[in-house]
C-alpha angles and dihedrals in degrees: 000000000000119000112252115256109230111234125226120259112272106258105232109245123277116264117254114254113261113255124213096243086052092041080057101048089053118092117250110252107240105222122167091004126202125202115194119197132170103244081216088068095055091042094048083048099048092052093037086052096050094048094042087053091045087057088035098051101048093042101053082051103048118086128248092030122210111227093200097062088048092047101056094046091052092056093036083066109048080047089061096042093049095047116026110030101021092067113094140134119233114199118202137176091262094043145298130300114213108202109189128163106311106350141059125212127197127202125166116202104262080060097062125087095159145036125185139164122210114143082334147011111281130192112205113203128167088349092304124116130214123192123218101223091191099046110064131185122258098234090204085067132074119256117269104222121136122138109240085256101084080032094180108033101095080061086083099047129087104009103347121248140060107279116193112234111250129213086241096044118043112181132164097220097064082033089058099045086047093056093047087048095053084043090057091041093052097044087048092060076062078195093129084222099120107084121227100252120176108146128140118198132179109242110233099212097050100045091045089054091053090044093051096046086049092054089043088049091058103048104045085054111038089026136023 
């Protein structure tokens, strides 16, 4: 009888290739992340949370307490929160991540085929726009608006040349010519590794929190 020949270990099965529609569904991996943020927003949400504690705190001391004034603190400060201080553009190495009041969109570069700045930085995919809440424009400077066709051509309009958008001055104009920058620079590594990414989503947390200082709005002031 023959000893028996030990067999090689079965090699797992090869992973299936990675479709478009499934490259879409997955979440951009957020290396070397940047979040810009107007100074003027954190500024405008450090002094509107101190006054709004300085209201809050009396008046929860204070006996009997009025509901009313608490209430509307309450919900003067998630306000400011939401939309003053929340907003905010995080740019990555796969793309940007636009958070606004209540919903986040993502967009990687591939996804882009158009960058504009009005009142505020806008990424135009597929014909849809989306607006960039945190990142307004400056109104002294001209509009940044050119199709990526003609990738290059908003270099020579305003002042001239590609500013770097800073933590202190947030401005959609040298947000914009950055993003049309990082969008040349992906399409020229030519590598397909960069997955097509356009999704919006309303973000839970911040859309319960709206919805709990508006019911206790309203009951601290129709009904308590």
């Amino acid at each position: 009888m023959s000893p028996e020949v030990p067999q090689p270990p079965a090699e797992p099965p090869a992973e299936p290739p990675v479709t478009e529609p499934e490259r879409a569904d997955r979440e951009p991996e957020l290396r070397d992340a940047r979040t810009l943020r107007p100074q003027s927003a954190v500024v405008v949400g450090v002094l509107g949370g101190l006054a709004g504690l300085a209201l809050l705190i009396p008046a929860l001391l204070t006996a009997p307490r009025s509901w009313t004034l608490i209430s509307t603190v309450v919900l003067a400060l998630v306000l400011i929160w939401l939309f003053v201080v929340r907003p905010c553009a995080v740019i990555h190495a796969e793309g940007i991540r636009l958070v606004n009041p209540l919903r986040v969109v993502d967009v990687t570069w591939p996804a882009i085929t158009e960058v504009r700045s009005r009142w505020a930085l806008e990424l135009v995919v597929e014909g849809r726009r989306y607006t960039a809440w945190g990142v307004p424009a400056d109104p002294g400077r001209p509009r940044h608006g050119r199709g990526l066709l003609t990738l290059g051509a908003n270099k020579v309009r305003g002042k001239g040349t590609t500013e770097t958008p800073s933590t202190s001055k947030v401005e959609a104009q040298a947000v914009a010519a950055e993003v049309e920058e990082r969008i040349g620079a992906d399409r020229r590594r030519k590598d397909g590794r960069t997955p097509r990414i356009a999704h919006q989503m309303w973000d839970p947390v911040a859309v319960g929190l709206l919805l709990a200082a508006t019911a206790f709005f309203v009951l601290g002031t129709f009904v308590v």
